[in-house]
Rosetta silent file (secondary structure, phi, psi, omega in degrees, C-alpha in Angstrom):
SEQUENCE: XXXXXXXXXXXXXXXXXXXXXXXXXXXXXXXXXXXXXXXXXXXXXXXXXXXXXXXXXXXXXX
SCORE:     score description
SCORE:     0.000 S_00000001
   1 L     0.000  122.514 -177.402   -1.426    0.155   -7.109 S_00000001
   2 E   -85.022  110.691 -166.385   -5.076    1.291   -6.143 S_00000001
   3 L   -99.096   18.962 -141.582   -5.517   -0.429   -2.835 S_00000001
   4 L  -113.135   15.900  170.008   -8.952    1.375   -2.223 S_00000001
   5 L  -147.303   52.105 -164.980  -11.364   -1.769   -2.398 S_00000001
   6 L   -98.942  139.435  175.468   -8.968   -4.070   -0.620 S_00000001
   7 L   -85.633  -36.319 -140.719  -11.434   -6.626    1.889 S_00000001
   8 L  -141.450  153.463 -169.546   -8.910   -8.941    2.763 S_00000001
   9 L  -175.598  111.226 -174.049   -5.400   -8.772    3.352 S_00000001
  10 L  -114.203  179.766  177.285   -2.576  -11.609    4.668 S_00000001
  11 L   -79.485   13.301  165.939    1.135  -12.181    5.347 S_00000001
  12 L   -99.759  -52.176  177.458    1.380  -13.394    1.390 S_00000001
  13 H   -36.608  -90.101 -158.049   -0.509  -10.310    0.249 S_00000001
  14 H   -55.772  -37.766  165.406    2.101   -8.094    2.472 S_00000001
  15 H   -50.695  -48.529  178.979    5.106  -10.559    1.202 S_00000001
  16 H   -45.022  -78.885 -167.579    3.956   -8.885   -2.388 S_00000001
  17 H   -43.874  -16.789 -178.569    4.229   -5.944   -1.338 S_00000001
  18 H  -100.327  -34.522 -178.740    7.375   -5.712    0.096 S_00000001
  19 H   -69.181  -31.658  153.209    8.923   -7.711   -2.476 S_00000001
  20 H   -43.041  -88.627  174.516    6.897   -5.194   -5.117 S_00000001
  21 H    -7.943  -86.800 -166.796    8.545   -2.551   -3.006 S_00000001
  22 L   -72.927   11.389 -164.564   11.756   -3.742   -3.236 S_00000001
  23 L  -100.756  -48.862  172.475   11.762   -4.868   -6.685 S_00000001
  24 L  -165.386 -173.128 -163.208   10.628   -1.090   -8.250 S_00000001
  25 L   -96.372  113.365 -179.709    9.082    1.824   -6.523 S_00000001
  26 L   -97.836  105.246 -165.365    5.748    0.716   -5.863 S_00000001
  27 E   -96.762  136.955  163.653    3.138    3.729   -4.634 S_00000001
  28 E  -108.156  129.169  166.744   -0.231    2.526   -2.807 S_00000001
  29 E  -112.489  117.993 -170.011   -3.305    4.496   -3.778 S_00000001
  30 L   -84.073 -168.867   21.164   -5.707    5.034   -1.464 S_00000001
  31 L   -83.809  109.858 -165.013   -8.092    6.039    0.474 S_00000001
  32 L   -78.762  159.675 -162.895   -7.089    2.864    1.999 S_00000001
  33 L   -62.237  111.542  179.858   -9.677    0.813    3.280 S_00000001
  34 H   -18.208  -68.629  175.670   -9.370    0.793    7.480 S_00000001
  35 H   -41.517  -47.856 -156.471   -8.826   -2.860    8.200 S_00000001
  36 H   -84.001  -56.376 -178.991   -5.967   -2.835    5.120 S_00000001
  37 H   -74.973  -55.504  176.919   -3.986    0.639    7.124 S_00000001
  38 H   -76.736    6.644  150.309   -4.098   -0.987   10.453 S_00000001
  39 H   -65.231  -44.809 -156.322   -2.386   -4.123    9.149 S_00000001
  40 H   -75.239  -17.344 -179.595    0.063   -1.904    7.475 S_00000001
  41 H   -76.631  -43.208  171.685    0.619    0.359   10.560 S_00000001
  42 H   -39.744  -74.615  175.971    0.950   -3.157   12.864 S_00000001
  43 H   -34.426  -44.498 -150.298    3.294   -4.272   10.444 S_00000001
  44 L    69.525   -3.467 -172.177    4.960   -0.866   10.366 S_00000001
  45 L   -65.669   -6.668 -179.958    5.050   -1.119    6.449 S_00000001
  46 L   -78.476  -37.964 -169.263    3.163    2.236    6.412 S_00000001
  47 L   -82.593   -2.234  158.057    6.280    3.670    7.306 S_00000001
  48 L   -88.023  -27.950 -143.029    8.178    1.767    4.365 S_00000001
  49 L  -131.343  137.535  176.499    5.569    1.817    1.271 S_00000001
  50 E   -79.901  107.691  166.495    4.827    5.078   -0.574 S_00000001
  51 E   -91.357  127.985 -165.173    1.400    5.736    0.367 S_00000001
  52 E  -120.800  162.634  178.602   -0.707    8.038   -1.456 S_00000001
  53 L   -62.963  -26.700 -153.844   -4.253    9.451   -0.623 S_00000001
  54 L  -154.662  140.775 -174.772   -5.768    9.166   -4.422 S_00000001
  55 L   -66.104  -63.967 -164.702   -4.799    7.227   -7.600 S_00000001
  56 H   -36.714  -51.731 -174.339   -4.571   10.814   -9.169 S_00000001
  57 H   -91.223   39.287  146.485   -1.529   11.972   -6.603 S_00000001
  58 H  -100.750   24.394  169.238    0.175    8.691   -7.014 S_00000001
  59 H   -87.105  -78.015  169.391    0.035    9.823  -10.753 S_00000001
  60 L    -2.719  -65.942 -151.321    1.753   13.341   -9.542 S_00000001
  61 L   -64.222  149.229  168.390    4.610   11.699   -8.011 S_00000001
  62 L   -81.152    0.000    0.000    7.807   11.396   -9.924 S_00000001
């Protein structure tokens, strides 16, 4: 999912995601937008959600 123009971001947005998450392997492609990585590091969800720098190396990944 290319997260790299995200403005806005809530606790339904981050309910997707985890349910996206846990649902199929769901990669975030960055470079994510500042405001959008220090919700997910508050949250701790950076350390749950495959984060990638670039749409291309969430492409890479197997």
């Amino acid at each position: 999912m290319d997260v790299s123009q995200i403005s806005f971001a809530d606790s339904t947005f981050l309910s997707v995601l985890i349910t996206g998450h846990r649902a199929l392997t769901l990669t975030l492609a960055g470079p994510l937008p500042h405001r959008f990585a220090r919700l997910l590091a508050l949250t701790r969800l950076d350390t749950h959600l495959h984060i990638t720098p670039t749409l291309t190396a969430a492409a890479e990944q197997p």
